[in-house]
VOZASE-464810 format. One line per 2 residues: number of its first residue (from 1); for each residue x, y, z of C-alpha. Coordinates in Angstrom, 1 decimal, padded with zeros to 4 digits, always signed. Layout:
# VOZASE-464810
NUM	X:Y:Z  ...;
# end
This chain:
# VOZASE-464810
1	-109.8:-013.5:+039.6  -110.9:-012.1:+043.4;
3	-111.2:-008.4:+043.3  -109.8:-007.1:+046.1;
5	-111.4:-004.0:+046.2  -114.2:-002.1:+043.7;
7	-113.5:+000.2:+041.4  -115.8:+002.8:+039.7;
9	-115.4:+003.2:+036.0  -116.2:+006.2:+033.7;
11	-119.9:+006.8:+032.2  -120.7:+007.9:+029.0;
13	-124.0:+009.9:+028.6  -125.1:+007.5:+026.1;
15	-129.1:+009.6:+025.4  -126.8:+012.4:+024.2;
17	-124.4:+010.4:+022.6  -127.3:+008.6:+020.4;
19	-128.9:+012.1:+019.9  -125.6:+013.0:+017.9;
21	-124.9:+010.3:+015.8  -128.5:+010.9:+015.2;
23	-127.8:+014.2:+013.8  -124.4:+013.4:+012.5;
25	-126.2:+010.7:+010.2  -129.1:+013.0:+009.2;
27	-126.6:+015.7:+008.2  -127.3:+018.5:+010.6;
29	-123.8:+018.7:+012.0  -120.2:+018.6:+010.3;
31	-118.0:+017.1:+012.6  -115.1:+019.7:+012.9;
33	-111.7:+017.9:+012.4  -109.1:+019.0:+014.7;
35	-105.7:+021.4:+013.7  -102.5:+020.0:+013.9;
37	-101.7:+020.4:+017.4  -098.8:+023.5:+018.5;
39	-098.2:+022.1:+022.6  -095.8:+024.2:+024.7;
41	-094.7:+021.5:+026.9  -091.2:+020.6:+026.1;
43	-091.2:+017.2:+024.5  -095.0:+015.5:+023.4;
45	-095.5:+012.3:+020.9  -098.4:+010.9:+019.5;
47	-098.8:+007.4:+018.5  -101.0:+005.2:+017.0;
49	-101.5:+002.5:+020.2  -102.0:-000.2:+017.6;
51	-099.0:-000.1:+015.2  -096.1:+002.5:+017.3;
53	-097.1:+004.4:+014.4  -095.6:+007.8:+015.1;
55	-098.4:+010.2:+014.3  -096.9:+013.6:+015.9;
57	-093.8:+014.5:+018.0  -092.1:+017.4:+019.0;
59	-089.1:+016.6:+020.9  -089.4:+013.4:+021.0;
61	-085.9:+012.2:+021.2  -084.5:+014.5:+023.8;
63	-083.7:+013.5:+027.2  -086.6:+014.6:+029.7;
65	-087.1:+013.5:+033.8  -090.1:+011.3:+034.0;
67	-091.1:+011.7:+037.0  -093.8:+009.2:+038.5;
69	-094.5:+008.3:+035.0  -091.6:+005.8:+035.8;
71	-094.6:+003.7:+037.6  -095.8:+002.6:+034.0;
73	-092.5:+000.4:+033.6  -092.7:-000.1:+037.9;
75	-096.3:-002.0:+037.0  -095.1:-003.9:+033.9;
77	-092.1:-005.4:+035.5  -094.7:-006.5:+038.3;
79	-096.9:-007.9:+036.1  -094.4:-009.9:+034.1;
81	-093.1:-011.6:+037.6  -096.9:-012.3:+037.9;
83	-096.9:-014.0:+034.5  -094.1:-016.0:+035.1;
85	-095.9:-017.2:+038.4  -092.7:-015.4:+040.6;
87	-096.2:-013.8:+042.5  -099.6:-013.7:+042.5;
89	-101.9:-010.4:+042.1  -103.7:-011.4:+045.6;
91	-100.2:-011.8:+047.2  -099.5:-009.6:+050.5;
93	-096.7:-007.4:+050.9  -095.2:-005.1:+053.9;
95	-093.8:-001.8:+053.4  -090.2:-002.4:+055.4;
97	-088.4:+000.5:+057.4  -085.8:+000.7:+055.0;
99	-088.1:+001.3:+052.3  -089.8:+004.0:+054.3;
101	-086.9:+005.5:+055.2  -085.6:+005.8:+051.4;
103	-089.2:+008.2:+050.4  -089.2:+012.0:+050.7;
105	-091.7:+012.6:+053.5  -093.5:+015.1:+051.1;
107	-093.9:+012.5:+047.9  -097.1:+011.1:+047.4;
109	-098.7:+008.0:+048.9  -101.3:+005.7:+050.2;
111	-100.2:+006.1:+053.6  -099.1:+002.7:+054.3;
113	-097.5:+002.4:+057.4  -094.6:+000.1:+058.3;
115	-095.5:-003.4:+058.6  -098.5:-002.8:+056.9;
117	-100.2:-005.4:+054.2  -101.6:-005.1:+051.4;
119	-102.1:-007.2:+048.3  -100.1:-006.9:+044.9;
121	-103.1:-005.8:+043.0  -104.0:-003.5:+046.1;
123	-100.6:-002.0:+045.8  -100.7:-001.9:+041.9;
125	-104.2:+000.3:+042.0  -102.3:+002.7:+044.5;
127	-099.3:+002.9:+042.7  -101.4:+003.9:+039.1;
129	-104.4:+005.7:+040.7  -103.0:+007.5:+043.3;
131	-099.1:+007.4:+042.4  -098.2:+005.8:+046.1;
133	-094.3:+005.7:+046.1  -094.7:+003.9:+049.4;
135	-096.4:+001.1:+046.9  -093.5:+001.6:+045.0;
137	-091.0:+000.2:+047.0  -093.2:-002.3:+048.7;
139	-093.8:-004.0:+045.1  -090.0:-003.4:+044.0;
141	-088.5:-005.1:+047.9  -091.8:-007.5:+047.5;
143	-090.5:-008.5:+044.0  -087.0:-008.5:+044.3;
145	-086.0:-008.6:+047.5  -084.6:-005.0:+047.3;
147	-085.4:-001.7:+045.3  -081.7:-001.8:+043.8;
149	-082.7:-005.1:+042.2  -085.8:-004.4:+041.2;
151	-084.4:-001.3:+039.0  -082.3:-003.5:+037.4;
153	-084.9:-005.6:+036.3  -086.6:-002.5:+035.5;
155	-083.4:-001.8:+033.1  -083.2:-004.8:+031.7;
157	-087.1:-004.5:+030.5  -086.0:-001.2:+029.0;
159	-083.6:-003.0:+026.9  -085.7:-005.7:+025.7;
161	-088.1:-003.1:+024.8  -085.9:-001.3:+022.4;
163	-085.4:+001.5:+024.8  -081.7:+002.9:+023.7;
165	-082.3:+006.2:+025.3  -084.0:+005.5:+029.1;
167	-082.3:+005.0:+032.3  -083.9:+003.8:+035.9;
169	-082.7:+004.4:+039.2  -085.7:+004.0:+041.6;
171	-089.1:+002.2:+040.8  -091.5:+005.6:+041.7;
173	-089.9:+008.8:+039.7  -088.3:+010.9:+042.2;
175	-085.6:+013.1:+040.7  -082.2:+011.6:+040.1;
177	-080.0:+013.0:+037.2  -079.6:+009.3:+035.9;
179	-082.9:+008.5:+035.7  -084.4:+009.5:+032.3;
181	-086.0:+008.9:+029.3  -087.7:+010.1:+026.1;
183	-091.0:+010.8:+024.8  -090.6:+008.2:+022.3;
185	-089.1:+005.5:+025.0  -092.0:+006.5:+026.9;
187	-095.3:+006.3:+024.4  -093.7:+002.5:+023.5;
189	-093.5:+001.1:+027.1  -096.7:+002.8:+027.7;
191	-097.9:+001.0:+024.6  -096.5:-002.3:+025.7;
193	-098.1:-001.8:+029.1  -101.9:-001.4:+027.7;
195	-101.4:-004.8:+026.0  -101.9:-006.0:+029.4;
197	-105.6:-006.7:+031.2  -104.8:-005.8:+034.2;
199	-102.5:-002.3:+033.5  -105.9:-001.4:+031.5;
201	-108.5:-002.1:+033.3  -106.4:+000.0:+036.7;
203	-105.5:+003.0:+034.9  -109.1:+003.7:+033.4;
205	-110.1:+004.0:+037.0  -111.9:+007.0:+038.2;
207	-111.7:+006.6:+041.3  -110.8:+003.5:+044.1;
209	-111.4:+002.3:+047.2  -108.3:+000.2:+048.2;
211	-109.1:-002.6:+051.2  -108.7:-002.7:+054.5;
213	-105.4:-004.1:+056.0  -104.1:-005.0:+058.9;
215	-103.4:-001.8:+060.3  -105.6:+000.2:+058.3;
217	-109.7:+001.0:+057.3  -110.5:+001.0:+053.3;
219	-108.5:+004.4:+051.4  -110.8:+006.2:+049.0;
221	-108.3:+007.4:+046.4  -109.4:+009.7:+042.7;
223	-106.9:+009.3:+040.2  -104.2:+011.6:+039.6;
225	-105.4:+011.7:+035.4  -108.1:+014.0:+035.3;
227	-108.7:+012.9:+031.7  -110.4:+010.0:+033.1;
229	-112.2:+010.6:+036.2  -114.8:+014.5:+036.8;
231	-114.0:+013.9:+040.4  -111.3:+016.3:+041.1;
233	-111.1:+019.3:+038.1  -114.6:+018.0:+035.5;
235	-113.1:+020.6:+033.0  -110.2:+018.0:+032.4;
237	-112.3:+015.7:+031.6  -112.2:+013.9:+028.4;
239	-114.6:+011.0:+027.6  -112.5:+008.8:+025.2;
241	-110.2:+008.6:+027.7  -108.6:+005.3:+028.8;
243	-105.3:+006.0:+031.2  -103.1:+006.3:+031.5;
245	-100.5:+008.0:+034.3  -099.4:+011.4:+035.3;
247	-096.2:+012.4:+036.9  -094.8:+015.9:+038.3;
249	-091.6:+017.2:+039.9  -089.7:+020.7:+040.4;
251	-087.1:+019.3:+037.5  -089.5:+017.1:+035.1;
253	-092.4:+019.6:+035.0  -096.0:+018.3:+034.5;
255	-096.0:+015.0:+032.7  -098.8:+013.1:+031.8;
257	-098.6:+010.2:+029.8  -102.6:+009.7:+028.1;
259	-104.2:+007.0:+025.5  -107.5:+007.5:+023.8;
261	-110.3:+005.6:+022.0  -112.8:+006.3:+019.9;
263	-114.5:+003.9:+016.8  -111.2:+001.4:+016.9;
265	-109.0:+003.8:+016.8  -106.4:+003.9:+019.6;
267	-103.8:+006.5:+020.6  -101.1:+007.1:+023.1;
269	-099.9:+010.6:+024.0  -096.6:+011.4:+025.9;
271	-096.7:+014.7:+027.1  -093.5:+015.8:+029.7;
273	-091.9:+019.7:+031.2  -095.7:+021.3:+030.7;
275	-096.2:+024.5:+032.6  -098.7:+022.9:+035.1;
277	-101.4:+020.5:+035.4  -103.7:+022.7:+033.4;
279	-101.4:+022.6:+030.4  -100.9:+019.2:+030.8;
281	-104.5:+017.9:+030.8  -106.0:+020.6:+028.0;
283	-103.1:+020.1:+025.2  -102.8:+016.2:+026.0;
285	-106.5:+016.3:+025.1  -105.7:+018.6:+022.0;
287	-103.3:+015.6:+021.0  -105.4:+013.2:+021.6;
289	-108.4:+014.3:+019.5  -105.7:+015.3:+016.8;
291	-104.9:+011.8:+016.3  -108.9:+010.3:+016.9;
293	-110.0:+012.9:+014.2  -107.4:+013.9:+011.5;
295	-106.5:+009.8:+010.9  -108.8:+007.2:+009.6;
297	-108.2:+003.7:+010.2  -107.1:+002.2:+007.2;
299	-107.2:-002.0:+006.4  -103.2:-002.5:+005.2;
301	-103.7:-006.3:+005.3  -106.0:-008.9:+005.9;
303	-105.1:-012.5:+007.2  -104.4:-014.6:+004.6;
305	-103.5:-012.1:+002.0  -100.3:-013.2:-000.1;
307	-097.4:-010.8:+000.2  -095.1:-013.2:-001.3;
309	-093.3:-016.7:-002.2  -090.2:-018.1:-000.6;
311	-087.6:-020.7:-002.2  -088.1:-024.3:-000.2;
313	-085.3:-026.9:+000.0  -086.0:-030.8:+000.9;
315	-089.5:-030.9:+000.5  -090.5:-034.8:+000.8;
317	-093.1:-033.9:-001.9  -090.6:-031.8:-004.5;
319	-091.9:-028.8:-003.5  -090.2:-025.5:-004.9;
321	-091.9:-022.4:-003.8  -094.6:-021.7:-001.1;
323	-096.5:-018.6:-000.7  -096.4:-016.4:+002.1;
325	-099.4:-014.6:+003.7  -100.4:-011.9:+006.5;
327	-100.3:-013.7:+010.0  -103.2:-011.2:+011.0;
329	-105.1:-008.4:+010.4  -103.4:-005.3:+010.0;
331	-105.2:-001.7:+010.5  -103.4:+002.0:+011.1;
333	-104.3:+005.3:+011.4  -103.4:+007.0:+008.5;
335	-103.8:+010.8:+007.4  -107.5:+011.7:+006.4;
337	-105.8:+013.6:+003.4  -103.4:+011.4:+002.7;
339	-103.3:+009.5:-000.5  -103.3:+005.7:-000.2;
341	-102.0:+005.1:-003.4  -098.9:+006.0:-002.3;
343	-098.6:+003.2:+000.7  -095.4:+001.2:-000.8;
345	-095.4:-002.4:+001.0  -091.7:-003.3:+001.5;
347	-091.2:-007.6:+002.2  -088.8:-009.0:+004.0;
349	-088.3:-013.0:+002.6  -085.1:-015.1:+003.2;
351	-084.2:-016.6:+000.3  -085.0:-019.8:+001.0;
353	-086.1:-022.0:+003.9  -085.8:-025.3:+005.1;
355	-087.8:-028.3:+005.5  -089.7:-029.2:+007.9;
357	-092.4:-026.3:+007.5  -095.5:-026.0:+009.5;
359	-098.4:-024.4:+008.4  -098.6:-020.7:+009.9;
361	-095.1:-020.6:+010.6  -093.4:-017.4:+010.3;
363	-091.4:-016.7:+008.0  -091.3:-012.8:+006.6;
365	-092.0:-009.3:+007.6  -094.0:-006.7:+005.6;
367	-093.8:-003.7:+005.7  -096.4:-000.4:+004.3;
369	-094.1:+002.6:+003.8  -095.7:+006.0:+003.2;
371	-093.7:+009.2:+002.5  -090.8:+007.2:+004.0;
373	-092.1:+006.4:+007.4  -093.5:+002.9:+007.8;
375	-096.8:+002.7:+009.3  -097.3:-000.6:+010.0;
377	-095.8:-003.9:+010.2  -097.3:-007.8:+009.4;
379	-095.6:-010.8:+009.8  -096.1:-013.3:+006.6;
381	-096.3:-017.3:+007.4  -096.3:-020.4:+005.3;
383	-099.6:-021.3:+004.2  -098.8:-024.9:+004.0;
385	-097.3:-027.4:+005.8  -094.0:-029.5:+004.3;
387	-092.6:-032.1:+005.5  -089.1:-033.2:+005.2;
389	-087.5:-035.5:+002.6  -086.4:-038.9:+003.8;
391	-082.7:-038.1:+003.0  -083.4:-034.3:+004.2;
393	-080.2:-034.8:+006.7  -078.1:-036.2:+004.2;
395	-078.6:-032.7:+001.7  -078.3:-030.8:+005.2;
397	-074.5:-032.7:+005.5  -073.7:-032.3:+001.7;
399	-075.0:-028.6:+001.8  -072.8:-027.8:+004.9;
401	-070.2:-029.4:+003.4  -070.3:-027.8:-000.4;
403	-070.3:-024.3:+002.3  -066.3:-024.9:+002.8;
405	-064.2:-022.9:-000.1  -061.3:-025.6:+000.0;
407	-064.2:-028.0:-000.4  -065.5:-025.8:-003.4;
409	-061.9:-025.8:-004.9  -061.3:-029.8:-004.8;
411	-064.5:-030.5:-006.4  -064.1:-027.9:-009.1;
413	-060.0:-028.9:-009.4  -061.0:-032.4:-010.0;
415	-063.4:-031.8:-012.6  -061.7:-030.0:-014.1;
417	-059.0:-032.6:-014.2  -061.2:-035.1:-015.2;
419	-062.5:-032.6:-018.0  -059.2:-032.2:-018.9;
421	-058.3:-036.1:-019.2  -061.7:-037.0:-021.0;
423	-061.0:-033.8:-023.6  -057.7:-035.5:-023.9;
425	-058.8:-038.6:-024.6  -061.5:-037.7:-027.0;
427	-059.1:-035.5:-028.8  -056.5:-038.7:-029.1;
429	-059.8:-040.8:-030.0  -060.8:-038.3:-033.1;
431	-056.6:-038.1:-034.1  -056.4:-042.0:-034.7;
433	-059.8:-042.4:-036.4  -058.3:-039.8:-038.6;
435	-055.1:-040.8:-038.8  -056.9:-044.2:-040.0;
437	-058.7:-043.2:-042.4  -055.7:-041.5:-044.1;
439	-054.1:-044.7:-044.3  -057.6:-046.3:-045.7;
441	-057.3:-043.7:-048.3  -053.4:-044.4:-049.1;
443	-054.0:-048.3:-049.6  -057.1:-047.9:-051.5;
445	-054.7:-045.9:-054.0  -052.1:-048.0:-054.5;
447	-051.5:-049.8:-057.5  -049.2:-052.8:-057.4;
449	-046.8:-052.8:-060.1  -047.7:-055.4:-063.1;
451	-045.2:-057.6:-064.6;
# end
């Protein structure tokens, strides 16, 4: 894929970095684990990116403004018309009048001007890094034809996402009553949107240079998340970092919506209403180590690992049973002093299934349970493949048919008739043999008269 422009990524002292796990592995230092977290910002989650495993949340179900965190869900319903080939990243797009005209001259931007070009993935680094609302509405009209539609395939996302308790009303964050969500809402879409290359690899961005247009020179623009990039405030700077967006109005408060990584373990923090951007950076950081250092990653399944058997109906070979196994590895964060004895796994199996089967097909769910939270999810599949039976339609017909009650009733009515008649006859059967043999008896007793 053409870059359009270059973008300058984090660095990692790694001397220093090989000097401590020097000394960590000779046993000069004790890595210090951190305390549960006690954030003063409103509503904060903490996830585990991997599983949606909820790892910490205060809050997290009340209604909060999101300001331009609402750009996470802006970029996913951009990138999902990019999959479906509605656009392509290198695609221009012009910021209209109309669209000018709707932003409050003192949001932030890129500074596009009206009539002025610039490429979907352009416009996409400007709306994540810098938090353009002009890129905003130039994606949404680009997309959609209109902002007003472009919300309501923001919406519908939302739904298809699971998110009961979020509402859009503009594609960049500016305060309207009816456009909210939640913390939890939020740390999911944000989870679904690092699933994609492209979100990831923008929002780990220090810094950017977008290109030159038509009516402009190249933009030099730092990102907004300080937990990324040293090049605005260093002392937010947090080096397992990886995105994700911030946000800030007079009514939502300092947002900032964060994910972390450190030795495969990956977390997502949602953090909205904090006191100002200092508060925001320094306890989203105290989250974020929380859940790198007080959870190990735990194995919960392996790939091929039975969890179960499912009943199998017209097999063309007389197969029964099959077994079921994991689809794929499955690893969570889990509590360093928690006790995995006590992970319950909880299946979900039909109770029975269908020729024809393929081989990896899915057929279950899994579940891991501990202190009644799940904490992970694996979807079980056949491990075989079945073919159907020759006359597989013809049980399919019978089967639908035996489904019917009144169907049910004949069947069992005329058996029992014909139980009836054959108990009948049986009965009448046994009554003459006997009633014969009585009269065998009397003849063999009787003695003519002699003369």
């Amino acid at each position: 894929m053409k870059k359009a422009v270059s973008c300058i990524f984090k660095i990692r002292h790694a001397a220093v970095a090989a000097v401590l796990a020097a000394l960590l592995a000779a046993g000069n230092i004790i890595p210090a684990f951190a305390a549960k977290p006690a954030p003063t910002a409103t509503a904060v989650i903490l996830i585990d990116a991997n599983t949606g495993n909820v790892l910490y949340e205060k809050n997290a179900d009340k209604k909060m403004y999101p300001a331009s965190t609402t750009k996470i869900m802006t970029a996913l319903v951009a990138l999902d018309a990019v999959k479906n080939e509605e656009i392509s990243l290198d695609q221009p797009l012009a910021l209209s009048q109309s669209a000018y005209d709707s932003l409050d001259i003192d949001g932030s931007s890129i500074a596009l001007k009206v009539g002025e070009s610039m490429t979907l993935e352009g416009l996409l680094q400007g709306l994540l890094i810098a938090s353009g609302n002009d890129a905003a509405v130039t994606i949404a009209e680009g997309i959609s034809g209109s902002t007003e539609e472009f919300v309501i395939r923001m919406n519908e996302k939302a739904k298809t996402l699971g998110l009961e308790n979020t509402s859009f009303v503009n594609p960049h964050g500016l305060h309207n009553e009816n456009h909210y969500t939640t913390a939890k809402d939020m740390a999911h879409l944000a989870r679904e949107a690092m699933k994609n290359d492209t979100f990831r690899s923008i929002v780990e961005c220090a810094h950017i240079y977008l290109p030159t247009t038509n009516m402009s020179d190249k933009r030099y623009f730092i990102n907004t998340n300080n937990l990324v990039s040293r090049m605005r405030y260093p002392y937010y700077f947090y080096d397992k970092a990886t995105g994700i967006k911030t946000g800030s109005t007079t009514e939502a408060g300092y947002c900032l919506v964060s994910s972390a990584k450190d030795r495969g373990k990956s977390v997502i923090c949602v953090l909205f209403d904090a006191e100002d951007i200092s508060v925001s950076h320094n306890e989203s950081k105290e989250v974020l180590e929380y859940g790198l250092t007080a959870f190990n990653l735990r194995s919960l399944a392996k790939r091929d690992d039975i969890f179960g058997e499912v009943r199998v109906k017209q097999a063309a070979d007389g197969t029964d049973h099959i077994l079921l196994s994991a689809a794929e590895n499955l690893d969570a964060l889990f509590p360093d002093d928690g006790n995995s004895e006590n992970i319950e796994v909880v299946t979900e199996i039909p109770e029975k299934v269908y020729a024809p089967i393929s081989s990896g097909q899915i057929i279950g769910k899994a579940k891991f349970m501990y202190e009644g939270k799940e904490i992970g999810s694996v979807d079980l599949c056949s491990t075989v493949e079945i073919k159907r039976h020759i006359f597989g339609f013809v049980m399919t017909f019978f089967e639908w048919l035996w489904s019917f009650k009144t169907v049910k009733f004949v069947v069992y009515t005329a058996l029992g008739l014909v139980l009836a008649f054959v108990t009948l006859v049986i009965v009448g059967f046994v009554r003459a043999i006997k009633k014969s043999k009585r009269k065998k008896r009397r003849m063999n007793r009787y003695n003519p008269p002699r003369y």
